[in-house]
C-alpha positions as a Markdown table, in Angstrom:
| # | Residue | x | y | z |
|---|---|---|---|---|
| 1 | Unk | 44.8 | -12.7 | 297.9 |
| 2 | Unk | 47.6 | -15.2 | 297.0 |
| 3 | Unk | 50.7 | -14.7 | 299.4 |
| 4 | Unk | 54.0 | -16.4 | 298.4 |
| 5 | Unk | 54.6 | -19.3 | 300.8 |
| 6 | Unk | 57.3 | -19.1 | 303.3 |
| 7 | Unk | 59.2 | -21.7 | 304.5 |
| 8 | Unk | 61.9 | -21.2 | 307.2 |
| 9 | Unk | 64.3 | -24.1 | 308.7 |
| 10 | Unk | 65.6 | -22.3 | 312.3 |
| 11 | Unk | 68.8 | -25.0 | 312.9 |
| 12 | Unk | 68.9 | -24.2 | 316.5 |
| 13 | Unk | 72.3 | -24.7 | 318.3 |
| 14 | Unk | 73.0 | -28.0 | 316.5 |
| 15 | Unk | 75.1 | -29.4 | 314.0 |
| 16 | Unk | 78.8 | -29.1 | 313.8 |
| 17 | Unk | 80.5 | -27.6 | 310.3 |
| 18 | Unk | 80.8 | -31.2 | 308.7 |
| 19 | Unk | 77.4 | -32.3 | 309.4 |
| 20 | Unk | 75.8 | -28.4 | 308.5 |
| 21 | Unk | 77.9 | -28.7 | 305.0 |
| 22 | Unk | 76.4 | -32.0 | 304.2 |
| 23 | Unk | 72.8 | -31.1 | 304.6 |
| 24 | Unk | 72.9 | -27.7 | 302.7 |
| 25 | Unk | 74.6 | -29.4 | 299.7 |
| 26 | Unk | 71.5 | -31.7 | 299.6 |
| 27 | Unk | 69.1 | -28.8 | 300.3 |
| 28 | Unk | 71.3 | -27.3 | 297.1 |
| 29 | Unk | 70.5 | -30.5 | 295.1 |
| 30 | Unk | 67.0 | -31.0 | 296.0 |
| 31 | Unk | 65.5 | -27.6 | 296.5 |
| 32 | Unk | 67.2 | -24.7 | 294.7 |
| 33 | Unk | 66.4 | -25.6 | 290.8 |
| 34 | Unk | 63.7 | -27.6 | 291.3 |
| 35 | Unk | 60.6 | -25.6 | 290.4 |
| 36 | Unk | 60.6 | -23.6 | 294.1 |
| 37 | Unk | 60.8 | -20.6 | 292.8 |
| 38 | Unk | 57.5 | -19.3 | 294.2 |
| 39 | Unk | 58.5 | -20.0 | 297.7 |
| 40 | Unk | 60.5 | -18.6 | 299.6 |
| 41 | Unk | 62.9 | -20.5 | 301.1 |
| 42 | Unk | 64.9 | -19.5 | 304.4 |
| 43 | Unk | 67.9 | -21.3 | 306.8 |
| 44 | Unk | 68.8 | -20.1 | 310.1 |
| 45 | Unk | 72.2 | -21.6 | 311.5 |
| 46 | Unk | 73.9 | -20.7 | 314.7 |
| 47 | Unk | 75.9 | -17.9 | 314.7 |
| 48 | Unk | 79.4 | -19.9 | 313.9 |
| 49 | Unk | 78.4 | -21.0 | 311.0 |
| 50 | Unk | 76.7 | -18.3 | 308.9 |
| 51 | Unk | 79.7 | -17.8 | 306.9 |
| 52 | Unk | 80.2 | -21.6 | 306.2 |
| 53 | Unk | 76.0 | -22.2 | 305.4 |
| 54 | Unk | 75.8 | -18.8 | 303.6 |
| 55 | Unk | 79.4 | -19.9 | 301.7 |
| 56 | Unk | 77.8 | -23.1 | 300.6 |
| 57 | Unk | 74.3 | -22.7 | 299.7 |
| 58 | Unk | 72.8 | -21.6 | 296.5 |
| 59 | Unk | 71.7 | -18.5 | 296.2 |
| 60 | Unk | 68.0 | -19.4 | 295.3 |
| 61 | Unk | 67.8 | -20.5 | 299.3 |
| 62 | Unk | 68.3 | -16.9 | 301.9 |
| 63 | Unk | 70.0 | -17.3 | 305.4 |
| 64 | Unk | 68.5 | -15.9 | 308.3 |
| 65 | Unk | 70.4 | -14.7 | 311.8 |
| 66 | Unk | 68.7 | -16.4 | 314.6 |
| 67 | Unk | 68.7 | -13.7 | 317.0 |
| 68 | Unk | 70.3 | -10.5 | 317.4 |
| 69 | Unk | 70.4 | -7.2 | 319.7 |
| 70 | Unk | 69.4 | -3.6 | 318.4 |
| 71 | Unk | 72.5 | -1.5 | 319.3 |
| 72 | Unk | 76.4 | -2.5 | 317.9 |
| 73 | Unk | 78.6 | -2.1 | 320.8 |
| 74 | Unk | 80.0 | -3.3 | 324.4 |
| 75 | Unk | 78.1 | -6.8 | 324.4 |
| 76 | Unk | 79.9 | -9.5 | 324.3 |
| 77 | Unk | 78.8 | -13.1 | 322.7 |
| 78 | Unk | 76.0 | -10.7 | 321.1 |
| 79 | Unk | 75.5 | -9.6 | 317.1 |
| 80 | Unk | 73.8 | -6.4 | 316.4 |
| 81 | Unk | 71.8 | -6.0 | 313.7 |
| 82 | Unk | 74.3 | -3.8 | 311.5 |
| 83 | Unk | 76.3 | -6.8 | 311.7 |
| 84 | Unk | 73.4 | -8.9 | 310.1 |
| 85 | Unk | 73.3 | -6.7 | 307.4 |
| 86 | Unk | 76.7 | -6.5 | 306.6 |
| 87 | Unk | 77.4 | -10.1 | 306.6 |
| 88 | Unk | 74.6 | -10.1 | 303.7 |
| 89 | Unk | 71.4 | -11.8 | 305.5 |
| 90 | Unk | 68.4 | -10.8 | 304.4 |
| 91 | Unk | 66.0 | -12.1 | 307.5 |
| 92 | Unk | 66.5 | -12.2 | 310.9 |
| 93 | Unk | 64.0 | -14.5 | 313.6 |
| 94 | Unk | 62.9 | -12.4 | 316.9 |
| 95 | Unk | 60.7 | -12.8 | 319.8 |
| 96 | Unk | 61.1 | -16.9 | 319.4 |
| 97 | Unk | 59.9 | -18.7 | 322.6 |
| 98 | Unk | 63.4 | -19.7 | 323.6 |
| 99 | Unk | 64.3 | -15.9 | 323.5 |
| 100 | Unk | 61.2 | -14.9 | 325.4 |
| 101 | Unk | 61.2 | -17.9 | 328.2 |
| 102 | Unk | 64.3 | -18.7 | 328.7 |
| 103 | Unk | 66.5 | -15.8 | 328.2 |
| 104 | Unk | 63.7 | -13.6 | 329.5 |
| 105 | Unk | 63.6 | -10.7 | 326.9 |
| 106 | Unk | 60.9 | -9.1 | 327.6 |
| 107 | Unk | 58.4 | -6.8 | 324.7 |
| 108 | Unk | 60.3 | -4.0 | 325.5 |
| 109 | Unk | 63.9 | -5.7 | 324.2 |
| 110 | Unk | 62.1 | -7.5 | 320.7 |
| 111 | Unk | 60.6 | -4.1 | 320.2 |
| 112 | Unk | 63.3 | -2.2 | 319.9 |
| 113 | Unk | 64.8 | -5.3 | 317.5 |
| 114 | Unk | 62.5 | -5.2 | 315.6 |
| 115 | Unk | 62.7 | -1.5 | 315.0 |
| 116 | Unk | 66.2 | -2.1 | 314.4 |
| 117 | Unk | 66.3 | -4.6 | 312.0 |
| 118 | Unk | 63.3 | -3.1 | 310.0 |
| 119 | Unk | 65.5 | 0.4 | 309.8 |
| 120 | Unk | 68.6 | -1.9 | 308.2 |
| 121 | Unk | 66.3 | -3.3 | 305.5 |
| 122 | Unk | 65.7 | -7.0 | 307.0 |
| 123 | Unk | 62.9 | -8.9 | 306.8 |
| 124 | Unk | 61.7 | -9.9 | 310.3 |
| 125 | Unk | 60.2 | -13.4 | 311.2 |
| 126 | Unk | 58.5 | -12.5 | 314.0 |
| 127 | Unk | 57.6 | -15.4 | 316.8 |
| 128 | Unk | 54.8 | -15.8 | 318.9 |
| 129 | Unk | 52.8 | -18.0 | 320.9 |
| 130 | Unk | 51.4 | -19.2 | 324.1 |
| 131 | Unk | 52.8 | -21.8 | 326.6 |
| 132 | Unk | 50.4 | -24.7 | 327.8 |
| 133 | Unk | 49.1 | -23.2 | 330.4 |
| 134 | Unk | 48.7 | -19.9 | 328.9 |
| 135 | Unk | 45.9 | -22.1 | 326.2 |
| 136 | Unk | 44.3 | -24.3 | 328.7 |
| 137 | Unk | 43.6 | -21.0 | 330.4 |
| 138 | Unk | 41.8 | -20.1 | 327.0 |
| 139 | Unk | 44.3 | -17.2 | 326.4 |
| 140 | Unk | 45.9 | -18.1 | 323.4 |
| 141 | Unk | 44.2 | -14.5 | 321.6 |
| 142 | Unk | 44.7 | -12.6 | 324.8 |
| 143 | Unk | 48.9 | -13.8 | 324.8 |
| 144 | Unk | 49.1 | -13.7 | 320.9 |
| 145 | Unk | 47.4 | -10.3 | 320.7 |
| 146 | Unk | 50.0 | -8.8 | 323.8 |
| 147 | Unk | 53.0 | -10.2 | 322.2 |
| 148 | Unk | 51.5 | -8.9 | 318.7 |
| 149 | Unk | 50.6 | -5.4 | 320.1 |
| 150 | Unk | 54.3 | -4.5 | 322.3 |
| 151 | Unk | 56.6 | -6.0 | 318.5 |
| 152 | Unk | 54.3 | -4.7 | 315.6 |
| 153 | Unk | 52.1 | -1.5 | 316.5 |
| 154 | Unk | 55.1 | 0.9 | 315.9 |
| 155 | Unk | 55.9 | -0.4 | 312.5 |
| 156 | Unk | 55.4 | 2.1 | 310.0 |
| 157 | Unk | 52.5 | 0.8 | 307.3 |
| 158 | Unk | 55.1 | 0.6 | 304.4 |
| 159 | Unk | 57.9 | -1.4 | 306.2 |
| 160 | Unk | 55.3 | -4.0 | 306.7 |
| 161 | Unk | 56.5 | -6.6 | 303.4 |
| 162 | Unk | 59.5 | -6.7 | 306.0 |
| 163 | Unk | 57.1 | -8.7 | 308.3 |
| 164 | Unk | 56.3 | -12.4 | 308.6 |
| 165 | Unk | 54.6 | -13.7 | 311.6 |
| 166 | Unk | 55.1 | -17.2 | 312.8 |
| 167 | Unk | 52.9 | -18.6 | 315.3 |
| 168 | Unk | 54.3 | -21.4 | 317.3 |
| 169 | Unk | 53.0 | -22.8 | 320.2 |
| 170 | Unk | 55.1 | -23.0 | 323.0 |
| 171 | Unk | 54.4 | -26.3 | 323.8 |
| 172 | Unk | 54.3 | -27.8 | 320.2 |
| 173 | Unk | 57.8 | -26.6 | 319.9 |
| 174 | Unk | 60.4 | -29.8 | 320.0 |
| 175 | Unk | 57.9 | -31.7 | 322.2 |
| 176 | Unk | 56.5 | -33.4 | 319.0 |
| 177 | Unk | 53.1 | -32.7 | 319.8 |
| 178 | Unk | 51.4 | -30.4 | 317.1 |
| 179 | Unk | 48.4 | -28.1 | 317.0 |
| 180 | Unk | 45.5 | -29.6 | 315.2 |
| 181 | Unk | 45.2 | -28.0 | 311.5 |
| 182 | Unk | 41.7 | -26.5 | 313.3 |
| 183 | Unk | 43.9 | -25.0 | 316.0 |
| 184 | Unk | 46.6 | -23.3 | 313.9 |
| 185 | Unk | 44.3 | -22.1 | 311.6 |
| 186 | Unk | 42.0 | -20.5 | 314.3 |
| 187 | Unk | 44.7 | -18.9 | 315.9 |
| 188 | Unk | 46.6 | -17.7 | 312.8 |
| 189 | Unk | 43.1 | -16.5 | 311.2 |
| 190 | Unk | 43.0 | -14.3 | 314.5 |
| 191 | Unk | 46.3 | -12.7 | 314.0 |
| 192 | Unk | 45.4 | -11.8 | 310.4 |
| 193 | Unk | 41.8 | -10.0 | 311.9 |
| 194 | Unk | 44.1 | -8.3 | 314.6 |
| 195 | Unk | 46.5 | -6.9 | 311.7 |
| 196 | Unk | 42.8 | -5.8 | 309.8 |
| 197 | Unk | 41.9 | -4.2 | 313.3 |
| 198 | Unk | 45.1 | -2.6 | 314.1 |
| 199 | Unk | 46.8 | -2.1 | 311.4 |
| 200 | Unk | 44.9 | -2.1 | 307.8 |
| 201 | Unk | 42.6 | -4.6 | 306.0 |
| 202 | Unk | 44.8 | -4.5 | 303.0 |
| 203 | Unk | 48.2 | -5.2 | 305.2 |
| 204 | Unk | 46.2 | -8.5 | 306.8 |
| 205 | Unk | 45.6 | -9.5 | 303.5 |
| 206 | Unk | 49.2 | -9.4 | 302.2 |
| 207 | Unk | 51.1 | -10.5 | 305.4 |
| 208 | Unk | 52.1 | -13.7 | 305.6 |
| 209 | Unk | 51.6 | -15.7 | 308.4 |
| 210 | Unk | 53.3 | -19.0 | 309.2 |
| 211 | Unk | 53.1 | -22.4 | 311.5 |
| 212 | Unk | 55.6 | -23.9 | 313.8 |
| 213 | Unk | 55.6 | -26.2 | 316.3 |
| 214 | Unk | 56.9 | -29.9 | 315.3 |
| 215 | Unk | 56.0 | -29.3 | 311.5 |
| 216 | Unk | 57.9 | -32.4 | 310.0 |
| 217 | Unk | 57.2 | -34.2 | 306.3 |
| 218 | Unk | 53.9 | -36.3 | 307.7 |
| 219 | Unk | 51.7 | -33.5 | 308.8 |
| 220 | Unk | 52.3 | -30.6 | 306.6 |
| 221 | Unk | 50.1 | -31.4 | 304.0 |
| 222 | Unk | 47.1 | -31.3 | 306.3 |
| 223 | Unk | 48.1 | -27.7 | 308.1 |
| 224 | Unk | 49.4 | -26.4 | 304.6 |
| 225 | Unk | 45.7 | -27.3 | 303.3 |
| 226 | Unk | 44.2 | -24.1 | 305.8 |
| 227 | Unk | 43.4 | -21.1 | 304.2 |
| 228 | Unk | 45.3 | -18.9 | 306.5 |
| 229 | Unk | 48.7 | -20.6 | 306.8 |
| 230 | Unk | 51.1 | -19.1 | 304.6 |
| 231 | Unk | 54.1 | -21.4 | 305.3 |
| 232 | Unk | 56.2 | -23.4 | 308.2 |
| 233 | Unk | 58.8 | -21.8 | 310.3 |
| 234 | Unk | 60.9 | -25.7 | 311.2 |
| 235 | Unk | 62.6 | -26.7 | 313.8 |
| 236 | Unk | 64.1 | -30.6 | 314.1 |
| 237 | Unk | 63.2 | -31.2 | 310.7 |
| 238 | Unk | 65.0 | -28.5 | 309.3 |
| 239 | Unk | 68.0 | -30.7 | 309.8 |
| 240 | Unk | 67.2 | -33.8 | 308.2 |
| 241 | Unk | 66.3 | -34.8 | 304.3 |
| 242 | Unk | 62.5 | -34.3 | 305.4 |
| 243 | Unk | 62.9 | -30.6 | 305.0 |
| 244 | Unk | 62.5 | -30.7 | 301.1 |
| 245 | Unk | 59.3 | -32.8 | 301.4 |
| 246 | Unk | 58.0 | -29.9 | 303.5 |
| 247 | Unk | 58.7 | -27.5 | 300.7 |
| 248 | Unk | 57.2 | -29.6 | 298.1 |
| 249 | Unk | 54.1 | -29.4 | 300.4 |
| 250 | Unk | 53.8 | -25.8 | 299.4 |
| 251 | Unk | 53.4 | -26.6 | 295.9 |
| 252 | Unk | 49.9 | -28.0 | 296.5 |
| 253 | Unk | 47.6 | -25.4 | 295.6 |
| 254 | Unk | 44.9 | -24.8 | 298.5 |
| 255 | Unk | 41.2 | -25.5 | 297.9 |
| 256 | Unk | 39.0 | -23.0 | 297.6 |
């Protein structure tokens, strides 16, 4: 089945409003209008700037939240999900590393996101992944199938188009280490057989399922070329020039 690639850039908590302009005017003039238009094509800024980045990019390019919580309400420094909706976003990224690790949300907390996003209509890029230890322990399918289980089981079988999954390795993100195209595509092949298992063969077949984890312009070809690997979710290089050649990587059509 032929799954529209996915490419998200997650800024992080960088850039300043000078430096965020500059780079989505040249994603403006080198992506949207340029033949992308069977990708789909995502930013995620830091909260500040969502009005500024969504203000200034063209419209063939979406902007994703980077987080949010489930409930509007009495939390301060937080955004709910209502508020993602009504500020136009169509995607939102949950369960990422940095969320998990260092924040310490646990599956409980990126459940009930999850559920909360899906109910306001947003598509979900949903993160997971094993630390270093986790995969030298040979428990990459064991954490990836946990973290998979507690986010995705309650989903109801039509809100699933509302779904990407994006496997990044803990310890490929921002270390500039990479999996191996061999590793990502083992790994991500296994998600798609636990969405056949738990969920339906048909849903596996249509989800897509994306890399990150140090994905920059030099080895995207090579993890693009697996069968299984619908797209890149991008970290560093998502703010620099490089980010176009990443998308033009998904214009390569995979062998058979």
């Amino acid at each position: 089945m032929s799954r529209t690639p996915f490419i998200g850039g997650n800024f992080k908590c960088t850039g300043t409003a000078a430096t965020l302009t500059a780079l989505v005017q040249e994603f403006n003039t080198n992506i949207a209008g340029k033949g992308y238009d069977g990708c789909d094509i995502v930013v995620a800024p830091a909260t500040p700037y969502i009005g500024l980045v969504k203000g200034v990019v063209r419209r063939e390019i979406g902007v994703a939240a980077q987080n949010c919580i489930a409930k509007s309400g009495a939390f301060t420094g937080e955004m709910s999900a209502e508020q993602v909706k009504d500020l136009g976003l169509e995607y939102v990224i949950l369960g990422h590393s940095e969320r998990r690790h260092i924040f310490g949300e646990t599956h409980a907390v990126i459940s009930d996101k999850v559920r909360a996003c899906l109910d306001m209509g947003l598509t979900v890029i949903f993160c997971i992944g094993e630390t270093l230890q986790e995969r030298e322990q040979n428990r990459t399918a064991e954490v990836c199938d946990e973290q998979l289980q507690s986010g995705l089981t309650g989903v109801p079988l039509a809100m699933w188009d509302k779904i990407v999954i994006a496997y990044e390795p803990v310890w490929a993100i921002g270390t500039g280490k990479v999996a191996t195209p061999a590793q990502a595509q083992e790994t991500i092949a296994a998600v798609r057989s636990w969405i056949a298992t738990k969920i339906s063969a048909p849903t596996a077949a249509s989800t897509r399922i994306i890399y990150g984890g140090s994905v920059n312009a030099k080895n995207c070809a090579s993890l693009w070329a697996q069968p299984d690997i619908d797209g890149f979710l991008v970290g560093g290089a998502s703010t620099k020039p490089e980010f176009v050649d990443i998308v033009k990587a998904t214009t390569v059509p995979k062998s058979k």
